[in-house]
Steps between C-alpha positions, in 0.01 A plus 500: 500500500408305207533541115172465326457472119273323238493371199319295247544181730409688834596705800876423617663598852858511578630584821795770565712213636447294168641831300756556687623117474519551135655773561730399699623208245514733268743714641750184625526427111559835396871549415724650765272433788656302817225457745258743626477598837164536774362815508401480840520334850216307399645367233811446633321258744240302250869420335669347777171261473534472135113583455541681147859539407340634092349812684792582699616872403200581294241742629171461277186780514193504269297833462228550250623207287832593524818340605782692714811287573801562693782267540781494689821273365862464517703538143804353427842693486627650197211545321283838442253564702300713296475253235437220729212651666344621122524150385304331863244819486422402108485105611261551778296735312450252221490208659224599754316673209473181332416265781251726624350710198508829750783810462718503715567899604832471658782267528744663793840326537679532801849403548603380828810402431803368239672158566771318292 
């Protein structure tokens, strides 16, 4: 499914897989995040190909011009988690509200793992 939304210069698409490389950015330059993980056997393959390594970990759904996100990362050790994941839900949230000019509903963070 598609993204659809206009403006004074015309009708603009974006695909799910576009979001969720944004997304995906985003999160590997949010502080205290190590790498993020696939979220399913499917993913686990279209990495050993290298097709999209951006979307890797990030599960994108649009409904009624809405964004859900989950994503699913590895922190680093010695850090709080709590805080970690507040700071990456507020970075996706604004960052895909601004490159997309939709609301994004929910930003779920789950954490796989900790590494040093």
């Amino acid at each position: 499914m598609s993204l659809h939304t206009s403006n004074s210069y015309g009708e603009i698409t974006i695909t799910e897989d576009a979001v969720a490389s944004v997304a995906g950015r985003l999160a590997l330059d949010c502080y205290g995040v190590v790498d993020k993980v696939p979220r399913n056997f499917s993913d686990a393959c279209a990495d050993m190909f290298k097709r999209n390594s951006l979307s890797r970990g990030v599960k994108v759904i649009t409904k009624d011009n809405r964004i859900f996100v989950d994503l699913y990362v590895i922190l680093s050790f010695g850090l709080n988690i709590k805080a970690v994941a507040d700071s990456l839900k507020s970075t996706i949230k604004y960052g895909l509200e601004s490159f997309t000019g939709m609301i994004v509903d929910t930003v779920n963070v789950h954490v796989v793992g900790i590494r040093l």
